[in-house]
Structure formats: C-alpha cells, structure tokens
C-alpha positions as CSV (number, residue, x, y, z in Angstrom):
1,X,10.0,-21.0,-1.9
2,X,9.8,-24.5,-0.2
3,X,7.8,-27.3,-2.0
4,X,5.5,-27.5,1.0
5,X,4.9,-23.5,0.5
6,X,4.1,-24.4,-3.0
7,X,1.6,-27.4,-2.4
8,X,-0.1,-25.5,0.6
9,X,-0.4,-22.2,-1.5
10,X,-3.0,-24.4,-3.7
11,X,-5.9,-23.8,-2.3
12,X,-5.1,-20.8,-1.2
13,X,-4.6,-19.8,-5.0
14,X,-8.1,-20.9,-5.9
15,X,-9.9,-19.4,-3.3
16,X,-8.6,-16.2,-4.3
17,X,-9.0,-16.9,-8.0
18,X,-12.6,-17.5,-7.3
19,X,-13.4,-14.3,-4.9
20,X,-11.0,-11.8,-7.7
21,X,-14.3,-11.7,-9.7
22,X,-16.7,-10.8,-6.5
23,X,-14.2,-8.4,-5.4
24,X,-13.5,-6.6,-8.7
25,X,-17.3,-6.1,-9.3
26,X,-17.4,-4.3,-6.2
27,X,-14.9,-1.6,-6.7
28,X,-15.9,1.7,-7.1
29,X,-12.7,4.3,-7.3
30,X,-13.8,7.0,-9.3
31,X,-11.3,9.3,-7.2
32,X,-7.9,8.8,-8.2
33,X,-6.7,12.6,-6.8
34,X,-7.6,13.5,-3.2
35,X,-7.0,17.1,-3.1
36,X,-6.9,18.9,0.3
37,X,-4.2,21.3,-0.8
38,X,-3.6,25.1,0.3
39,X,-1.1,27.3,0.6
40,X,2.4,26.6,-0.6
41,X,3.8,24.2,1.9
42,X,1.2,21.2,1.1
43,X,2.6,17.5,1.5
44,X,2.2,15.7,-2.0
45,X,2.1,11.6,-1.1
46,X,1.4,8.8,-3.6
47,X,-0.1,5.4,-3.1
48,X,0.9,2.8,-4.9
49,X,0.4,-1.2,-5.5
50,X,-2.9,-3.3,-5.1
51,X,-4.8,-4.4,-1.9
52,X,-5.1,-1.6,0.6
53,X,-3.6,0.6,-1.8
54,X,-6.2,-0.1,-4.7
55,X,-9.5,0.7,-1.9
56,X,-10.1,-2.8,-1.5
57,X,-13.9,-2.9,-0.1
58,X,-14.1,0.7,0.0
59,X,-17.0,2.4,-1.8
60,X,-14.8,5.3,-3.0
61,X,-11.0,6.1,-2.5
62,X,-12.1,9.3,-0.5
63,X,-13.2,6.7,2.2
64,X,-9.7,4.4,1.5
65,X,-6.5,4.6,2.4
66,X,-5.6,7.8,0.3
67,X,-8.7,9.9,1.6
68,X,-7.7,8.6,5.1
69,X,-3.8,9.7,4.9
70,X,-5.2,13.0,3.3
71,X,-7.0,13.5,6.3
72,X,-5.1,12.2,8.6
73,X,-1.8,13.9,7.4
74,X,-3.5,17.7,7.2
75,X,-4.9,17.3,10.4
76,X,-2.0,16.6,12.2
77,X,0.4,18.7,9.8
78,X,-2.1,21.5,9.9
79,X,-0.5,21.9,5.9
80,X,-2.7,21.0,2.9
81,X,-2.2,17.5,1.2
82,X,-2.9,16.3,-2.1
83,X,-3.4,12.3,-2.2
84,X,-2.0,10.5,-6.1
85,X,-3.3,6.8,-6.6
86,X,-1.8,4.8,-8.8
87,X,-2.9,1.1,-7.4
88,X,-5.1,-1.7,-9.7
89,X,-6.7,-4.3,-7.0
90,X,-4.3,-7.0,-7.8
91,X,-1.2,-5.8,-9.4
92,X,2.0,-7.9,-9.1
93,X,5.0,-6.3,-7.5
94,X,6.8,-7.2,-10.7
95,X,4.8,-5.2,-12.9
96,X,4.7,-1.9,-10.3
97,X,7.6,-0.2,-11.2
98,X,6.3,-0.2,-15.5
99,X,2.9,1.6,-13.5
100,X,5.1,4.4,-11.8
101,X,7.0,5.2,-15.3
102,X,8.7,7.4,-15.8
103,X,8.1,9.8,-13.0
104,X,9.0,7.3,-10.4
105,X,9.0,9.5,-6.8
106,X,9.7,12.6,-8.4
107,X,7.9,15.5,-6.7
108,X,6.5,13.7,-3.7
109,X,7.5,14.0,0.0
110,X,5.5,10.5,1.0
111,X,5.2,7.2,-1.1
112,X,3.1,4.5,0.5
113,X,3.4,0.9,-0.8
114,X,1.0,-1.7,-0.2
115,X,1.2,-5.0,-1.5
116,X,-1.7,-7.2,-2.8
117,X,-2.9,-9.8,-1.0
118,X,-2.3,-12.0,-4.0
119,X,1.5,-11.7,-3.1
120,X,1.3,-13.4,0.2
121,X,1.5,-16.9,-2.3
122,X,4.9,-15.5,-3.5
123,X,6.7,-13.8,-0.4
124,X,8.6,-16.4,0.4
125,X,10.5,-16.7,-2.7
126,X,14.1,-15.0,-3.2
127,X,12.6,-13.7,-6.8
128,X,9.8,-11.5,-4.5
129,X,12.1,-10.3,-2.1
130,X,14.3,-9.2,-5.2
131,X,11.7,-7.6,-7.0
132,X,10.8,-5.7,-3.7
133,X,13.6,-4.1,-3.0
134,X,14.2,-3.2,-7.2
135,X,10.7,-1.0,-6.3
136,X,12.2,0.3,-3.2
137,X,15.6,1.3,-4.5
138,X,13.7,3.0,-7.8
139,X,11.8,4.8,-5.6
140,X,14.9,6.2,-3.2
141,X,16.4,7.3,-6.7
142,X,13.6,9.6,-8.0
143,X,12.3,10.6,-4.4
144,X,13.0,14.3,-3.5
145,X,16.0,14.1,-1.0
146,X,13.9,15.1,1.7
147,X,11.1,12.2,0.8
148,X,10.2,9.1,2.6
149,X,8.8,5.9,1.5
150,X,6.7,3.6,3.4
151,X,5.8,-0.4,3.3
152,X,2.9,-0.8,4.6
153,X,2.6,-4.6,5.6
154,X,-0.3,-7.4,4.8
155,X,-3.1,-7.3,7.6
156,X,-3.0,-10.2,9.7
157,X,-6.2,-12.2,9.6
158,X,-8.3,-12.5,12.6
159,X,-10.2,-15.5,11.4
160,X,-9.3,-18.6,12.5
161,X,-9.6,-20.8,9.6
162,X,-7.6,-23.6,7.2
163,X,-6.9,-21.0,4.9
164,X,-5.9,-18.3,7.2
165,X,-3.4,-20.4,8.5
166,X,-2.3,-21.1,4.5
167,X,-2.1,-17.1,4.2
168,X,-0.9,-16.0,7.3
169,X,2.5,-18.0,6.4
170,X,2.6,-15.7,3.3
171,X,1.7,-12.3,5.3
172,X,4.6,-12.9,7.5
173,X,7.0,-14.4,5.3
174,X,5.9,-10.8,3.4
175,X,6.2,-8.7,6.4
176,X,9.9,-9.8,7.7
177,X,11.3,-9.1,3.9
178,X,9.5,-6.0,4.1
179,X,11.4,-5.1,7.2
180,X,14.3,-6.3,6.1
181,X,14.2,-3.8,2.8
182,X,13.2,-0.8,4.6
183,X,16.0,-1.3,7.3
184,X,18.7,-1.2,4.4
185,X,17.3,1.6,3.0
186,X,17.5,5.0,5.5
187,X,14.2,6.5,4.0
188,X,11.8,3.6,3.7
189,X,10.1,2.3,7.1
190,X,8.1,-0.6,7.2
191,X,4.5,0.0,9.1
192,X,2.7,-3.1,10.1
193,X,-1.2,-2.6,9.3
194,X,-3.7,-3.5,11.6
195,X,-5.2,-6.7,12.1
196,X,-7.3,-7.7,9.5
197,X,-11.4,-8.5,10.0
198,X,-14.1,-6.1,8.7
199,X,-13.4,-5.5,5.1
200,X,-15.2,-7.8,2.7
201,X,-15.4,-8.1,-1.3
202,X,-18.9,-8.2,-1.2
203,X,-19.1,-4.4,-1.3
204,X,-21.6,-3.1,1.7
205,X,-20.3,-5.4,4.3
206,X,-17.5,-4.0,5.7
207,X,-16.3,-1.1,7.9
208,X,-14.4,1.4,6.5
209,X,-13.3,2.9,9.6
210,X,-10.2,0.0,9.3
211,X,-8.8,2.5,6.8
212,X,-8.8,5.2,9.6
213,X,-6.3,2.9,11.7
214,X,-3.8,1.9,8.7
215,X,-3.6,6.0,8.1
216,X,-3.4,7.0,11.5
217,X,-0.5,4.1,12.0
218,X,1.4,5.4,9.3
219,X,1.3,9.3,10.1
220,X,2.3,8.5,13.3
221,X,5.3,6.7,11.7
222,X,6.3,9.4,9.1
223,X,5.0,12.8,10.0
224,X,8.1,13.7,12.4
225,X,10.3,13.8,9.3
226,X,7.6,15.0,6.8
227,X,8.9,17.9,5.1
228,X,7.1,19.3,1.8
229,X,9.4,18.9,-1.5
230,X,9.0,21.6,-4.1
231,X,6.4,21.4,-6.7
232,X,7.7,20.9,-10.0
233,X,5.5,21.1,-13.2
234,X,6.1,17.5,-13.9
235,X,4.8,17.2,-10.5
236,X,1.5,19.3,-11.5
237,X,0.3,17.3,-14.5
C-alpha cells in the first residue's frame, strides 16, 4: 500500500467507523440456514465473509444474498438447495479462514465469498492479496472435487462523492486481485456485483431487490458446472 493510499484511506476509515454502529443496530439475521431442499440431488452452497455476505441492509437473510441464491439456484436447477451462512457484518479476510474451521468446503458444491466493505482500505496491500488467496487455496483443498468457489466483488458506488472516489480506489484495487486469484485457481471465478446505490444501514431504506441481481449474476456464472456433491454426516450437522 502506497503512502497516498494510506493518508486518503483516513477519512474513509472514520466514516465507516462512525456508520459500523448505525449499521450493526440494524441487522436482523435470524436465518442462518435457508432450506429449500428435496429429493436427493439438492445443491448445498455456503456463504461466507462480511458485507453482502453478512445481509448488509437486509431485514432477514431469507431476503439477502443466501435466500436470493437459494431461490435463484432451485429455480433454474429445478433441484432443491440448502443455503449455510457463516458471515459477521465486518469480518476481516484474515480472520475468515479461523470462522470456516475445521470443515472448510467439505460437503458443499458452491462457496460464495464476499468481502466486507471495510476491506476496500486494505486491498491494495500485498499482505491482502496474500491473505486472499490463503482463503481461496483452503477452500480448493476441502471443496468436493466437483465444487466451485466464487468471489464475488465490492459493488461499485454510484454516488458521486469525495469519499466514493476514496473507496472506489479500494473496490477496484479489490476486484483486479480478486480476478487475479480466481484465474490461478481452475474452480474459483470471480463475479463482479452490481453497481452499488439502494442498500442503506439505516435499516428500511433500501431495496432489497439489489440482492436479486448479485444472485442472479452469480448463477448465471456457476450453474453450467453445478453438480451436487454427496452429503456426508459432517455435512448434515
């Protein structure tokens, strides 16, 4: 990271300091398990990380990302899919590898990573990019052979403002090492998210229907080469 990174993630840092306390009073997530399962041939995926992944201005996780993919993925599968969150609103990628422990990948045919949007002060370091692809290679090691792992990227911003500008350096410098990751590893694909402007921390203004397009985006990614792993009891619990 640059010393002009550093001095213009500042602000940045405190504005988001200053909103974490708005934004964490207005999660809800009592769901963590979105079960649309039948039959024997249902697609397990897990969500992991902070941001999107966590339900950020969602009221429940039904209407987040997971109950979007579970929807999303049975309806164009036409198999059943069960939806595993493991995600707190702003994890660090450091610390997400400890969260998965010590089941890792095992037992699902679909991780989805999403990054907080803390991490957008840190993507431009080497350490970050590092500690990305640590998650990403743990995750090809205990995935089923026939799994897949996505990265799904930071949202753009839409607004046009100082600190959009600060952040939107972050969110790409975040992006392009996502991309580079998931090209060097044959089962992990990168899917950029929509652009970002309708979800707020202030819980009831916001639209959750931006969770729709993320899920749709990655299906349309993944689902090709989607093919159900075997359930293990480990898997079960």
């Amino acid at each position: 990271m640059t010393l002009i990174d550093s001095v213009l993630n500042v602000p940045l840092r405190i504005a988001i300091a200053m909103l974490s306390g708005r934004f964490l009073r207005s999660e809800t997530r009592p769901e963590h398990l979105i079960d649309l399962a039948y039959g024997n041939e249902s697609l397990r995926v897990l969500v992991v990380g902070a941001g999107l992944a966590a339900g950020y201005g969602a009221r429940t996780q039904s209407r987040a990302l997971p109950g979007q993919l579970a929807m999303a993925l049975s309806s164009r599968s036409g198999r059943g899919v069960v939806v595993q969150t493991r995600a707190q609103p702003f994890l660090p990628l450091r610390d997400t590898i400890e969260l998965l422990e010590p089941q890792g990948g095992r037992g699902y045919d679909l991780v989805v990573f999403a990054p907080g949007f803390t991490e957008m002060t840190r993507a431009s370091s080497f350490r970050w990019r590092k500690e990305l692809f640590e998650l990403v290679l743990y995750l090809n090691r205990t995935l089923p052979d026939r799994g897949r792992i996505v990265l799904a990227g930071l949202p753009e911003p839409r607004k046009r403002g100082v600190l959009e500008w600060v952040g939107r350096r972050g969110i790409d410098a975040a992006n392009a090492v996502m991309t580079d990751v998931a090209f060097s590893v044959p089962r992990a694909v990168f899917v950029p998210t929509p652009p970002f402007s309708t979800l707020k921390p202030s819980g009831g203004s916001f639209d959750e229907r931006y969770y729709v397009r993320c899920a749709e985006t990655i299906v349309e990614a993944v689902l090709p080469e989607l093919r159900p792993a075997p359930v293990t009891s480990s898997a079960r619990r």
